[in-house]
N, C-alpha and C positions, 0 to 999 in steps of 0.2 A: 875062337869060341866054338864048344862043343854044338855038334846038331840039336841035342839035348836043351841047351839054352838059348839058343836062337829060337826054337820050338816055344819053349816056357816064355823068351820074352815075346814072341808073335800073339800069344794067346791072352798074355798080361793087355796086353795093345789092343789086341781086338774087344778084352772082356770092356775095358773103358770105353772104346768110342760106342760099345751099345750102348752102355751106363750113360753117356753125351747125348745119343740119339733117344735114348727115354727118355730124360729129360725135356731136351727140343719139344719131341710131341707133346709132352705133357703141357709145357708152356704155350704152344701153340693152341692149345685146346681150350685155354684158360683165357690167352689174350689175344687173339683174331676169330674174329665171326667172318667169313670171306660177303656176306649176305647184308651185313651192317654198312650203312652210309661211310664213304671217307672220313668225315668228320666225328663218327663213333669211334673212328679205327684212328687215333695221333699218335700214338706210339708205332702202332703197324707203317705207317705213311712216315712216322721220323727215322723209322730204319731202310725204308724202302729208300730212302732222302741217303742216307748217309750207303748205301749199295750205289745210287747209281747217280750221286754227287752231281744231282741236280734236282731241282725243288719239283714237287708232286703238285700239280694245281688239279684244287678241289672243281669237278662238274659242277 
C-alpha cells in the first residue's frame, strides 16, 4: 500500500472517531446531569451496571 493511501485511510479514521466523539458528547449533554440524584440518572447507573458488571447501589 502506497504512503498515499495509508495517509487517505489514517484520515478517513480519524475524520470518524471525531464524528463518534461528537456524538458521545452531544449524548452526554443530553442524558447525564453528573448533579442529578442516582435515581434521576437509570440509564447513566445501567450503563455504569453493565462497565463494571456489578450492581450500583443507590445512597
Amino acid at each position: 500500500m502506497s504512503e498515499e493511501k495509508i495517509i487517505r485511510l489514517l484520515m478517513e479514521i480519524l475524520t470518524g472517531l471525531n464524528d463518534i466523539n461528537k456524538k458521545l458528547e452531544k449524548m452526554a449533554e443530553q442524558n447525564y446531569c453528573i448533579e442529578s440524584s442516582p435515581r434521576e440518572r437509570p440509564r447513566y447507573n445501567q450503563i455504569l451496571e453493565s462497565v463494571n458488571k456489578e450492581p450500583i447501589k443507590n445512597k
